[in-house]
MIDRENGU-254274 format. One line per field, with one value per residue: residue number from 1; chain; y, z, x of N, C-alpha, C in turn. Coordinates in steps of 0.1 Angstrom, whole numbers, plus 2048, in hexadecimal, padded with zeros to 3 digits. Each point is the difference from the previous one (the first is absolute). Example, Ala and Ser with C-alpha at 12.3 -4.5 7.8 and 13.67 -1.06 7.14 Angstrom:
<recs>
roza: 1  2
tidren: A  A
nc2: 7C7  80B
nc3: 84E  7F9
nc1: 884  7FC
cac2: 80C  80B
cac3: 800  800
cac1: 7F7  809
cc2: 80C  80B
cc3: 800  808
cc1: 809  7F8
</recs>
This chain:
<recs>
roza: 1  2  3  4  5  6  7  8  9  10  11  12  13  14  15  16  17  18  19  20  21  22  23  24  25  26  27  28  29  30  31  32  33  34  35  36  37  38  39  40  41  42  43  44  45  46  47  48  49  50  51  52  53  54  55  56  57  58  59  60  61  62  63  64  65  66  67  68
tidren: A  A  A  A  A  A  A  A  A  A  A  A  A  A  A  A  A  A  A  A  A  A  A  A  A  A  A  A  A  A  A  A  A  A  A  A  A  A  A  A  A  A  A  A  A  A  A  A  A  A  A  A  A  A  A  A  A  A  A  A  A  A  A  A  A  A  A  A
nc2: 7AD  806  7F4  804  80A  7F8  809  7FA  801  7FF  809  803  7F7  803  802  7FA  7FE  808  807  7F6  7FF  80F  805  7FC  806  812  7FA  7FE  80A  80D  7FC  7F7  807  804  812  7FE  7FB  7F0  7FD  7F1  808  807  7F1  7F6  809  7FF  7F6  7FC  808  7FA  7F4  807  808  7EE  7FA  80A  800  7F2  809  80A  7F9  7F7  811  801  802  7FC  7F9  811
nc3: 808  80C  808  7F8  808  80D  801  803  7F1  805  808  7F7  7F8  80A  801  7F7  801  808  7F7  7FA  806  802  7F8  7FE  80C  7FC  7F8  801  80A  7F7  7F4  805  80E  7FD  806  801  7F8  800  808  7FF  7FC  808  806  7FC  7FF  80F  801  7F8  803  80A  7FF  800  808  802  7FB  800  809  804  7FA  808  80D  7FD  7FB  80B  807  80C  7EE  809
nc1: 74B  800  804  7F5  7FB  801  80F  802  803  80B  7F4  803  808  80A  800  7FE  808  805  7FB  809  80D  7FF  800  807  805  7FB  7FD  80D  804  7FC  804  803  803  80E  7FF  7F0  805  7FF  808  7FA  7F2  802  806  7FA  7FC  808  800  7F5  801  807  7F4  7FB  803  801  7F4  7FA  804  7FE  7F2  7FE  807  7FE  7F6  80B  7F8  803  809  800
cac2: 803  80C  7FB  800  80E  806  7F9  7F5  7FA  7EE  7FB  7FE  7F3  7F8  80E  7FC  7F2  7FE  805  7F5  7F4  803  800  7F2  7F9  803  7FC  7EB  7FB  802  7FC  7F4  7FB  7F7  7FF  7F9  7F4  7F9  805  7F8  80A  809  7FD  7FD  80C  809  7F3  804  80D  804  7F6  802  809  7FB  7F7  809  803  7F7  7FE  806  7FA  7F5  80A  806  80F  808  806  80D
cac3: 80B  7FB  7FD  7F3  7FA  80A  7FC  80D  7FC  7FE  804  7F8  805  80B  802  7F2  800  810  803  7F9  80C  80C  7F3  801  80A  802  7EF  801  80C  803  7F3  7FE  80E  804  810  802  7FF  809  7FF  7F8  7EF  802  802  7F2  7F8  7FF  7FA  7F5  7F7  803  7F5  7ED  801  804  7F6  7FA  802  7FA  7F5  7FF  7FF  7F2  7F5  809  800  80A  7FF  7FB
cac1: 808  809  80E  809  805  807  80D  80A  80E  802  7F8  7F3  7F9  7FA  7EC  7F5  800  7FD  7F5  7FA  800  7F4  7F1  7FF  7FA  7F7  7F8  7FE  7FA  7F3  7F5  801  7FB  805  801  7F0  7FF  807  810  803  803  80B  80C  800  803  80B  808  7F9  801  80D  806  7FF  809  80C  7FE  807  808  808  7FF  80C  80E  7FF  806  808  7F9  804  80E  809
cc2: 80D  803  7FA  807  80B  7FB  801  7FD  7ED  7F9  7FB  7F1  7F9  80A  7FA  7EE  7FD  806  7F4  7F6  804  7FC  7ED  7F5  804  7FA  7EF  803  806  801  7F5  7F7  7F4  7FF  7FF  7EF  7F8  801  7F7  805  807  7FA  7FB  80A  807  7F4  7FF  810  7FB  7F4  80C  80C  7FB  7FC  810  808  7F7  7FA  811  801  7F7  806  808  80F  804  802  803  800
cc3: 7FD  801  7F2  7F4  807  7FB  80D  801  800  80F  7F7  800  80A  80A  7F5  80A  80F  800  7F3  809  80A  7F8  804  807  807  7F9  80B  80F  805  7F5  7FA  80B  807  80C  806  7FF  807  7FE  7F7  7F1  801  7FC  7EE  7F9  7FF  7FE  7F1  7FD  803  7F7  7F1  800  802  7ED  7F3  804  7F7  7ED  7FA  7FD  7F5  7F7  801  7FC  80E  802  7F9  7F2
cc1: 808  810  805  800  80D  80B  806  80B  802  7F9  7EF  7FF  801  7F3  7F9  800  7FC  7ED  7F4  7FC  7F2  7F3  801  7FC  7F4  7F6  7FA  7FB  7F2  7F6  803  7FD  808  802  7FA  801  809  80D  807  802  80A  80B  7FE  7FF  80C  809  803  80C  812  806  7FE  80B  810  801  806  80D  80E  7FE  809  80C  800  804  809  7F7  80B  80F  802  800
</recs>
């Protein structure tokens, strides 16, 4: 990517991260085929990803990683 050679300033990670999130859902919805298949995959999948993102998030907090 050429936004990261580009200096931006204190736009650099949120532009890296917002253009992760795109790669991301571009990846699971059309090479993985989630948005071809029945809607039902879809929902368990995006269920599935918000339970492991809650499940880390809170194995974070445990190690206080999110205070300061």
């Amino acid at each position: 990517m050429a936004v990261s050679y580009i200096d931006i300033g204190p736009l650099f990670l949120p532009v890296l991260l917002g253009l992760m999130v795109v790669k991301f859902f571009m990846v699971v919805l059309y090479f993985m085929h989630i948005k071809f298949d029945n809607k039902l995959f879809g929902r368990l999948f995006y269920i599935g990803l918000g339970l492991a993102v809650f499940v880390y998030a809170a194995a974070l907090s445990t190690f206080q990683f999110f205070a300061g």
